[in-house]
MMTF fields as JSON, N, C-alpha, C and O atoms, coordinates in Angstrom:
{
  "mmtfVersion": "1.0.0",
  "mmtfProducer": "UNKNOWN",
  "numBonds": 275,
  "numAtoms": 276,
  "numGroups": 69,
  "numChains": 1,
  "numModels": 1,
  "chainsPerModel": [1],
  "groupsPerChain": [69],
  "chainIdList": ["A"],
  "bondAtomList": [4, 2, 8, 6, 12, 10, 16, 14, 20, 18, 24, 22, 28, 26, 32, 30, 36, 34, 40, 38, 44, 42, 48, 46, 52, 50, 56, 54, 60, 58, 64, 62, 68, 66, 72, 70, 76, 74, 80, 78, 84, 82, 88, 86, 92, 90, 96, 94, 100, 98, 104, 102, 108, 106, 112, 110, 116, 114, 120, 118, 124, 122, 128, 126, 132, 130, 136, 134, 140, 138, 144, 142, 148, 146, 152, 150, 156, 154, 160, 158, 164, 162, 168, 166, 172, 170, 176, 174, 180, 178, 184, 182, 188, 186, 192, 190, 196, 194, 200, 198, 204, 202, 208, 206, 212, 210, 216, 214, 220, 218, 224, 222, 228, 226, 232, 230, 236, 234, 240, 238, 244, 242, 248, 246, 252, 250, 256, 254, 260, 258, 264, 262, 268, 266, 272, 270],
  "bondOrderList": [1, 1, 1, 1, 1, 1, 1, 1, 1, 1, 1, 1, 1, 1, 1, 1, 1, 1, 1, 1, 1, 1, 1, 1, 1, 1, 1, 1, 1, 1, 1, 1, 1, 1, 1, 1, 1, 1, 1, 1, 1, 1, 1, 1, 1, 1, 1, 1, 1, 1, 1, 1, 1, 1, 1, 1, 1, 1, 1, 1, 1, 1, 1, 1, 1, 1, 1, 1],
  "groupList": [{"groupName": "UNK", "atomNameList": ["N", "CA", "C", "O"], "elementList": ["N", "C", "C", "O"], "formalChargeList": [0, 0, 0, 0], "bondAtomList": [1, 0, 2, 1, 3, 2], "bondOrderList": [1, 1, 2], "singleLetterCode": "X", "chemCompType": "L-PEPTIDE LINKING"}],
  "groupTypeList": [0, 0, 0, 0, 0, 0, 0, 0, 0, 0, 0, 0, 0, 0, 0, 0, 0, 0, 0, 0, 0, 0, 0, 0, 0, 0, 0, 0, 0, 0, 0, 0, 0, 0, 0, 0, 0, 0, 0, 0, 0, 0, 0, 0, 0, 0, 0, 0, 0, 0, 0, 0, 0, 0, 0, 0, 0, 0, 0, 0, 0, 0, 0, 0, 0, 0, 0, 0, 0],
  "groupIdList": [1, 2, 3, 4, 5, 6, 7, 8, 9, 10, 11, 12, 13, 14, 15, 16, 17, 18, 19, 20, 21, 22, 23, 24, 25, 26, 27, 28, 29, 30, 31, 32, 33, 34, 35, 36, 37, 38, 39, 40, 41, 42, 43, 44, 45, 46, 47, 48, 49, 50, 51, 52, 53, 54, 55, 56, 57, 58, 59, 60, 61, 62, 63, 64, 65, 66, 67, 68, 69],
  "secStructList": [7, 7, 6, 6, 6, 6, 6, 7, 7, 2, 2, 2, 2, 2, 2, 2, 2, 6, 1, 7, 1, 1, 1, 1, 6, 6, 6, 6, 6, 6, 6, 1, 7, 2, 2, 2, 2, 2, 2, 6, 6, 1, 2, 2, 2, 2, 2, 2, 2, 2, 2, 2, 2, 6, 4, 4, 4, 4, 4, 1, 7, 7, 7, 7, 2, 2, 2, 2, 7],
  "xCoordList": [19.939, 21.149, 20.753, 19.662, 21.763, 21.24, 21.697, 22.573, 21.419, 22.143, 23.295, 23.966, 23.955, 25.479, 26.213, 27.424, 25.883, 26.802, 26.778, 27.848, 25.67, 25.847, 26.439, 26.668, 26.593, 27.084, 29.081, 29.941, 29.135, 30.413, 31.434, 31.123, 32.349, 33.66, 34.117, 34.271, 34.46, 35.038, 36.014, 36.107, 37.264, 38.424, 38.484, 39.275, 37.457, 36.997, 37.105, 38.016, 35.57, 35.292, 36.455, 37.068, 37.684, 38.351, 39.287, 39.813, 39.457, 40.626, 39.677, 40.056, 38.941, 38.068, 38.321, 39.0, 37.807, 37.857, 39.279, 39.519, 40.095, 41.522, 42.318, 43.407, 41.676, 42.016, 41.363, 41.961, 40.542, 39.614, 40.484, 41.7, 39.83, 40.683, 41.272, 42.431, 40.025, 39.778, 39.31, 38.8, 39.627, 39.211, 37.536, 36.792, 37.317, 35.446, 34.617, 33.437, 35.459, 35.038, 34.595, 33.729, 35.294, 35.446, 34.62, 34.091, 33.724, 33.078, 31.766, 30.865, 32.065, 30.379, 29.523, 28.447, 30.715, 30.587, 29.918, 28.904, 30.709, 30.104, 28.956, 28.639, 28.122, 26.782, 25.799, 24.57, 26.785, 25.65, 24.801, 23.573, 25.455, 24.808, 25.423, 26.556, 24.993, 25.526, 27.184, 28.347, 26.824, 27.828, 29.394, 30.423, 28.839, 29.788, 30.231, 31.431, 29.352, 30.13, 30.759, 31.217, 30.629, 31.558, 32.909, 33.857, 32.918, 33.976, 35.134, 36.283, 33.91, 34.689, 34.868, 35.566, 34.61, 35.375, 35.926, 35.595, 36.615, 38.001, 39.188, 39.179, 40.205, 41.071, 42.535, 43.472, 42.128, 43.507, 42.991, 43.871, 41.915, 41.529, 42.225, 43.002, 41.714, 42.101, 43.119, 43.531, 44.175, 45.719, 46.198, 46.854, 45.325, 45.756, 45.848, 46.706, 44.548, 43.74, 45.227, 46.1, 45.132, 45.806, 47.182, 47.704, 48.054, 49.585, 50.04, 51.049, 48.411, 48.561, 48.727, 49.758, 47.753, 47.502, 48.98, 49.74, 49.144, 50.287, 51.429, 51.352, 52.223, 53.243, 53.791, 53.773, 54.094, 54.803, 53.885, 54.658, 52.738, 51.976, 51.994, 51.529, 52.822, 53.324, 54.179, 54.117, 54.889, 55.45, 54.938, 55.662, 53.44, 52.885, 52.602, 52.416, 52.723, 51.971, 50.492, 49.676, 50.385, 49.461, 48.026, 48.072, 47.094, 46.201, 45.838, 45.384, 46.319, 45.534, 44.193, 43.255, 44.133, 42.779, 42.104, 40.908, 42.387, 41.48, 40.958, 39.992, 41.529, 41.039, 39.787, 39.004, 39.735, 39.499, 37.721, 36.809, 37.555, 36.11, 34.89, 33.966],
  "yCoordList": [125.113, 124.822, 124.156, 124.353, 123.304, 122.77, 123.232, 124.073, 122.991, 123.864, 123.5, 124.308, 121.933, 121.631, 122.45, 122.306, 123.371, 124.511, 125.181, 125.607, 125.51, 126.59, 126.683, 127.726, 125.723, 125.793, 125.281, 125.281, 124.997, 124.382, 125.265, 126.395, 124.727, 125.676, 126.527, 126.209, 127.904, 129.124, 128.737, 129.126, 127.468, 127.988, 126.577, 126.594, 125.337, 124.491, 125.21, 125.164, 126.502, 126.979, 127.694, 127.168, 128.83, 129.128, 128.341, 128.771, 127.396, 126.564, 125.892, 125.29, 126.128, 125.302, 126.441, 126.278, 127.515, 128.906, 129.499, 130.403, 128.88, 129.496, 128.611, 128.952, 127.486, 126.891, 127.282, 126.9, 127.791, 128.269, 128.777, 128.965, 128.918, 128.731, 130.279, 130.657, 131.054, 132.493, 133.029, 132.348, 134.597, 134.856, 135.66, 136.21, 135.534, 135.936, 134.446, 134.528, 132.812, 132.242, 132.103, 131.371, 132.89, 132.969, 133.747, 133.732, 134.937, 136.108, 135.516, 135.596, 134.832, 134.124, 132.576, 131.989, 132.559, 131.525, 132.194, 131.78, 133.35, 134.348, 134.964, 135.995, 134.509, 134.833, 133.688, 133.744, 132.469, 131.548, 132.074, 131.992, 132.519, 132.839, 133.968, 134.336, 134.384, 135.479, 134.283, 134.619, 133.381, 132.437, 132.792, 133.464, 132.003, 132.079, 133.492, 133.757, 134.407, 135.667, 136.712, 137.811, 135.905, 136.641, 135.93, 136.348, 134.831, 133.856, 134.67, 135.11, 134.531, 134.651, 136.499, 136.726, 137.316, 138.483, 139.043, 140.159, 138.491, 138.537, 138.685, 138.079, 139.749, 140.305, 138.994, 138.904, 138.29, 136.834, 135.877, 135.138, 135.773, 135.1, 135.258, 134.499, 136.938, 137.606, 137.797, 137.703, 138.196, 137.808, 136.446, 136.278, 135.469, 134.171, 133.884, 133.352, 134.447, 134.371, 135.328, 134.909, 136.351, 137.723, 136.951, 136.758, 136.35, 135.508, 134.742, 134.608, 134.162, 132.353, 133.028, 132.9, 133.903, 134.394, 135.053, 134.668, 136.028, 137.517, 137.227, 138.111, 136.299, 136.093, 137.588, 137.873, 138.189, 139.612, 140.024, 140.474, 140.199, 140.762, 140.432, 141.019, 139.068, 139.029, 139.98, 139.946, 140.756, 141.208, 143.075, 143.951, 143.106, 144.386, 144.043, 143.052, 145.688, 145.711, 145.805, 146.371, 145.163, 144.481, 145.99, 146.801, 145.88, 147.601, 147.559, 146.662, 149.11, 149.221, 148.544, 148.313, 148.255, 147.838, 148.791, 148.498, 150.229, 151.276, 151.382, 152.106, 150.743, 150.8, 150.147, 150.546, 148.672, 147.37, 147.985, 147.617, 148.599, 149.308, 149.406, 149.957],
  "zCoordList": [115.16, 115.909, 117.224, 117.759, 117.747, 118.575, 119.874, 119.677, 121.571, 122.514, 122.869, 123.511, 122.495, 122.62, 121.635, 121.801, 120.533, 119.641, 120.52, 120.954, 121.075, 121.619, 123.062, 123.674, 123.386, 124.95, 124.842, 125.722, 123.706, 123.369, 124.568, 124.945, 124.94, 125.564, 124.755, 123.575, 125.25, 124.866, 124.036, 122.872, 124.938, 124.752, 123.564, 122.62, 123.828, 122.232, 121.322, 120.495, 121.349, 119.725, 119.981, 119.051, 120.7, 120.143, 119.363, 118.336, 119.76, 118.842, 117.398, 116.392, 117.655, 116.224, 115.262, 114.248, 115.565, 114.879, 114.569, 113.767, 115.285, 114.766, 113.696, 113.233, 113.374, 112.241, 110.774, 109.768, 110.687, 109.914, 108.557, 108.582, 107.649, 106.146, 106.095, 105.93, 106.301, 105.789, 107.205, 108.095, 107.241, 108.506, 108.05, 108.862, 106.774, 106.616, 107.054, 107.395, 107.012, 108.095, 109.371, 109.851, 109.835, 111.776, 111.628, 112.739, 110.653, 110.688, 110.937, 111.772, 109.762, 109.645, 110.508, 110.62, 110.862, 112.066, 113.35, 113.912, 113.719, 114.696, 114.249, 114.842, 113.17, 112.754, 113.52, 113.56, 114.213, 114.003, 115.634, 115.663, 116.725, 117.979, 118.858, 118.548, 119.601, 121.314, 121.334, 121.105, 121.569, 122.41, 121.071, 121.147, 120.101, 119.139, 118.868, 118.933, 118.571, 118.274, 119.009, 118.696, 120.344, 121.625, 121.691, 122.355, 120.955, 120.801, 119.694, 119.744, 118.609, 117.299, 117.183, 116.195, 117.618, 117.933, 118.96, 119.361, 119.368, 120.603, 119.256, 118.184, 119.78, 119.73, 119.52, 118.726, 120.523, 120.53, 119.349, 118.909, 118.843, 117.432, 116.423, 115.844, 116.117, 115.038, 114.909, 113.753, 116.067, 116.106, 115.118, 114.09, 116.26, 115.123, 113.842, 113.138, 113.628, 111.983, 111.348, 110.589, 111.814, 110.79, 110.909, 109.811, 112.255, 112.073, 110.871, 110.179, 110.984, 109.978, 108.98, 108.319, 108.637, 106.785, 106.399, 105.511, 107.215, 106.782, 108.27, 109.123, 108.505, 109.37, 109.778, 110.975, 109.19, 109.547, 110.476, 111.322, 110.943, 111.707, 113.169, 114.146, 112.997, 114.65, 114.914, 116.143, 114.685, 114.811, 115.368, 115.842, 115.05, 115.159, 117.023, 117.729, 117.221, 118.874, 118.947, 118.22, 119.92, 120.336, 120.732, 121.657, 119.799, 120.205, 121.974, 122.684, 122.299, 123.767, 124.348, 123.586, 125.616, 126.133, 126.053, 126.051, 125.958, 125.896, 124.308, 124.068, 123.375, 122.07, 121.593, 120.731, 122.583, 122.458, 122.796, 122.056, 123.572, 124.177, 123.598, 124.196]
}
């Protein structure tokens, strides 16, 4: 890998990663570095990922910051 993946903007790879087909994509993407997999497991991703796939889930509340830990 080279260090422009890895230095990419947060809020770039987040939008790259929230298009993603499948959310075991975004999983294994966050295999590729520190940078990426601090990206690709944030809480506002997986929101996205879980919206796109199963729409009803916007609708769930949002887990505590004390959960998030």
């Amino acid at each position: 890998m080279t260090d422009a993946f890895a230095t990419l903007n947060p809020d770039l790879l987040h939008l790259c990663l929230s298009h993603v087909a499948h959310g075991r994509d975004a999983a294994r993407a966050g295999a590729t570095c520190k940078h990426w997999r601090a990206v690709a497991s944030t809480e506002r991703l997986w929101r996205e990922i879980c919206v796109k796939r199963w729409p009803s889930t916007a609708k769930l509340p949002r887990a505590p910051a004390s959960h998030l830990e």
